[in-house]
C-alpha positions as CSV (number, residue, x, y, z in Angstrom):
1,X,-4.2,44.7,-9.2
2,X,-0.6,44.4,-7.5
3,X,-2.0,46.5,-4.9
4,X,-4.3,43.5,-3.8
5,X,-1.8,41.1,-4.2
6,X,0.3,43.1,-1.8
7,X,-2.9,43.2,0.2
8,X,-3.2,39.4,0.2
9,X,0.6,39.1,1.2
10,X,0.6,41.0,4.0
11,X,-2.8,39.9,5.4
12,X,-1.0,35.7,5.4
13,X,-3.9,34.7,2.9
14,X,-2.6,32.5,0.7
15,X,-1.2,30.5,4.0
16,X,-5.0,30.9,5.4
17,X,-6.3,29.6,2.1
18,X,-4.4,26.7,2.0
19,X,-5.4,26.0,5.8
20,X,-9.1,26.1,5.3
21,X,-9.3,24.3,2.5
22,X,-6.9,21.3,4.2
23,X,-8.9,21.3,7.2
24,X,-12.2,20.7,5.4
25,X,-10.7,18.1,3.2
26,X,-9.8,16.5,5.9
27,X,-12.7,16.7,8.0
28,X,-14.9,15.6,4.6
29,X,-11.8,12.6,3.9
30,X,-12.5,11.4,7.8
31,X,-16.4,11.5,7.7
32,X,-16.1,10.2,3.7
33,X,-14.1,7.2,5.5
34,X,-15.9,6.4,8.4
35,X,-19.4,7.1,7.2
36,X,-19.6,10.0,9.7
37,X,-22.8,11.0,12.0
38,X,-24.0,13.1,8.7
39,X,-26.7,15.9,8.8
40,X,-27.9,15.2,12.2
41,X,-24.6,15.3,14.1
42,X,-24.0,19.6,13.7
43,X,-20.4,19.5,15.5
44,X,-18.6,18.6,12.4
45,X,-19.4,21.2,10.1
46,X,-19.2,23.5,13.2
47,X,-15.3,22.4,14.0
48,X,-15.0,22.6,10.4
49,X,-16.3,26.6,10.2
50,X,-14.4,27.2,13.2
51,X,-11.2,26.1,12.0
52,X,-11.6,28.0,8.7
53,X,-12.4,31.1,10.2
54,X,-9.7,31.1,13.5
55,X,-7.5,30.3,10.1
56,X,-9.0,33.3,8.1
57,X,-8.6,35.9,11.2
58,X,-4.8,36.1,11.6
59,X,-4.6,38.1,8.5
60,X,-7.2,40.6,10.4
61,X,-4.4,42.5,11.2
62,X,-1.1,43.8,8.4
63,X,2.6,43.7,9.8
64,X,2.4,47.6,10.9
65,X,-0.9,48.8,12.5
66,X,0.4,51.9,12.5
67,X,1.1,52.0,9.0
68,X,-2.6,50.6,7.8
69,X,-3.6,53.7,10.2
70,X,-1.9,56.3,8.7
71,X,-1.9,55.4,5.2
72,X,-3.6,57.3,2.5
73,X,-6.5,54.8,1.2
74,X,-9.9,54.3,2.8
75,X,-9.2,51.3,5.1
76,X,-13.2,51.1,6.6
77,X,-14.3,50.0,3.2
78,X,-11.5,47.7,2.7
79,X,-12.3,45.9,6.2
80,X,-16.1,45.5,6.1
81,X,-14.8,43.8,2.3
82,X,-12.2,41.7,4.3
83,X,-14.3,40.4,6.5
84,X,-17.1,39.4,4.6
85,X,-14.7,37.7,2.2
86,X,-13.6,35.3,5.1
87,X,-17.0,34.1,6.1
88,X,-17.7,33.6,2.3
89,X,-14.8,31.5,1.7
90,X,-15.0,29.4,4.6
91,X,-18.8,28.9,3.3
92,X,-17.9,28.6,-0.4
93,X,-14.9,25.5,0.9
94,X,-17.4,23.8,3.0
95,X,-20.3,23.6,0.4
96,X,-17.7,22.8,-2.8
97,X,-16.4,20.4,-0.8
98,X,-19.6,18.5,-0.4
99,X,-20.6,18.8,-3.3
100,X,-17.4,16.7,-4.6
101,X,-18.2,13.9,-2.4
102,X,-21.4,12.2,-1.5
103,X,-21.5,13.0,2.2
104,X,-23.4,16.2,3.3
105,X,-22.4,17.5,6.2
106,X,-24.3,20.3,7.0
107,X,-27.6,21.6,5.2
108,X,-26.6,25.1,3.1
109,X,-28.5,26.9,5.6
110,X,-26.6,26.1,8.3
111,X,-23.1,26.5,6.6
112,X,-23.7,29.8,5.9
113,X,-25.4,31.1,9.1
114,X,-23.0,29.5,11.2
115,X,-19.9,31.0,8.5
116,X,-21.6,34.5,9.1
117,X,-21.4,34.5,12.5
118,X,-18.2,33.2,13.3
119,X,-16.9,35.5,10.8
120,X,-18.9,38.2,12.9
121,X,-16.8,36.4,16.2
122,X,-13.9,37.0,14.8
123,X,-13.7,40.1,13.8
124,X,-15.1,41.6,17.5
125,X,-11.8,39.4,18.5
126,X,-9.9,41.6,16.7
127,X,-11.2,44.5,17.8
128,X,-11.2,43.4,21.0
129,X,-8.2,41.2,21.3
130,X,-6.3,41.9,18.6
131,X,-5.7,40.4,15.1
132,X,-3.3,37.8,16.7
133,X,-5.8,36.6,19.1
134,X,-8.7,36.7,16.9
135,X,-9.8,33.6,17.3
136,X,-10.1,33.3,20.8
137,X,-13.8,34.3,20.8
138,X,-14.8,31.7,18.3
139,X,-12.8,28.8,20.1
140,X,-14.2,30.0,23.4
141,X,-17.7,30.5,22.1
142,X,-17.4,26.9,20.6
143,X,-16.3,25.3,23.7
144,X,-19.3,26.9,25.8
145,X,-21.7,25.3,23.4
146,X,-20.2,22.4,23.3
147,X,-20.2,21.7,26.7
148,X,-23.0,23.9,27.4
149,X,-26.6,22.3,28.6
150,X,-29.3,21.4,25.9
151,X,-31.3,24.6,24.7
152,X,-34.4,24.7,26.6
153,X,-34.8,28.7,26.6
154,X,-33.6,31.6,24.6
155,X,-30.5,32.6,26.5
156,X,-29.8,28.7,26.3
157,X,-30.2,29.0,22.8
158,X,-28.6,32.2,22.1
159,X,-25.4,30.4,23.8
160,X,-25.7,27.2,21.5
161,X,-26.9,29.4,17.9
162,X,-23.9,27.5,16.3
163,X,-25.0,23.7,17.0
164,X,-29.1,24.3,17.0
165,X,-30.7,23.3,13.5
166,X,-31.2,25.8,10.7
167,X,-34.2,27.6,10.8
168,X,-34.0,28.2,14.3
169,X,-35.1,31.9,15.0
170,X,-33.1,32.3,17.8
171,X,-29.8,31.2,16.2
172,X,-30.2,32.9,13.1
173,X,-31.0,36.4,15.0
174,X,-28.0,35.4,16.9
175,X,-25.5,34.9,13.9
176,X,-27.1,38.0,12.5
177,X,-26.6,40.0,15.1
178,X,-22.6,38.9,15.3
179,X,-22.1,39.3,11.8
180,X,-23.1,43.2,11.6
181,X,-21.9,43.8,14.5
182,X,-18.6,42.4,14.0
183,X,-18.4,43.5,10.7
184,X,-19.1,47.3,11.4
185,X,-16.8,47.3,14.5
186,X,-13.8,46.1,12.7
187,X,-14.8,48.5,9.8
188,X,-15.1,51.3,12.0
189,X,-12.1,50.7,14.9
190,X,-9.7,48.3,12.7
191,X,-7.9,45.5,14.9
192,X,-6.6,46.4,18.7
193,X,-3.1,47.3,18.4
């Protein structure tokens, strides 16, 4: 046991913890309050996943890269098992935090496609760009569909997977797709040094 506590320590979790779970209170206090645009508006819950997991990622990445490299457990199983964990939790605060209050943001299905593949975003950001700058693909990816044109085709659609409706083929093959991939690149490679 004190070898996951150590784990959590040096991977900033409790610090992440606390973020997600602020940022969705808030988000669920400010929709509670105003009365909020509810199921049908899908950016909230988005901004809300998005915040959780750019929280979630800095810990993608210990104090000594070198060290986690060279030590002598089996890292690969222990990052697939990171990772995952991050797109559960930011599901799991999201959902229990709904469930406390009367206002749904987002259906279930939603929550935890869109979790799974922002979880999948992030860790190909650390691969990519480095534990540090994790979060730069989810951000980036969010703005694009944000600002991005209304979904009339499938690249259109594979660009906007986080905002379109659950059930959506395309954006659930999408969020798929980033979550194994994502997951088995960090697994394999470990963040960019």
């Amino acid at each position: 046991m004190r070898w996951l506590t150590l784990y959590a320590r040096s991977r900033q979790v409790p610090a992440s913890l606390a973020a997600v779970v602020i940022s969705t209170v808030a988000v669920w206090a400010l929709v509670a309050q105003d009365g909020g645009g509810g199921p049908a508006d899908p950016k909230l819950p988005v901004f809300v996943l998005v915040a959780g997991v750019t929280a979630a990622s800095t810990g993608l990445g210990g104090q000594d890269l070198a060290l986690d490299r060279t030590a002598a457990i089996r890292w690969r199983p222990r990052r697939a098992a990171h990772v995952l964990l991050i797109g559960m939790v930011v599901c799991a605060v999201l959902l229990a935090v709904q469930t406390m209050g009367g206002e749904d943001l987002a259906a279930t299905a939603f929550v935890v496609r869109d979790s799974a593949g922002l979880m999948g975003l992030a860790a190909v950001g650390a691969v990519v760009c480095g534990a540090q700058y994790a979060w730069t693909l989810p951000i980036a990816w969010l703005s694009f569909s944000v600002f991005a044109p209304p979904s009339t085709s499938v690249p259109m659609q594979v660009a906007n997977w986080m905002l379109l409706p659950p059930g959506t083929t395309t954006a659930t093959w999408t969020a798929l797709t980033l979550a194994v991939t994502g997951t088995t690149a960090y697994a394999l490679a470990g963040p960019r040094r």
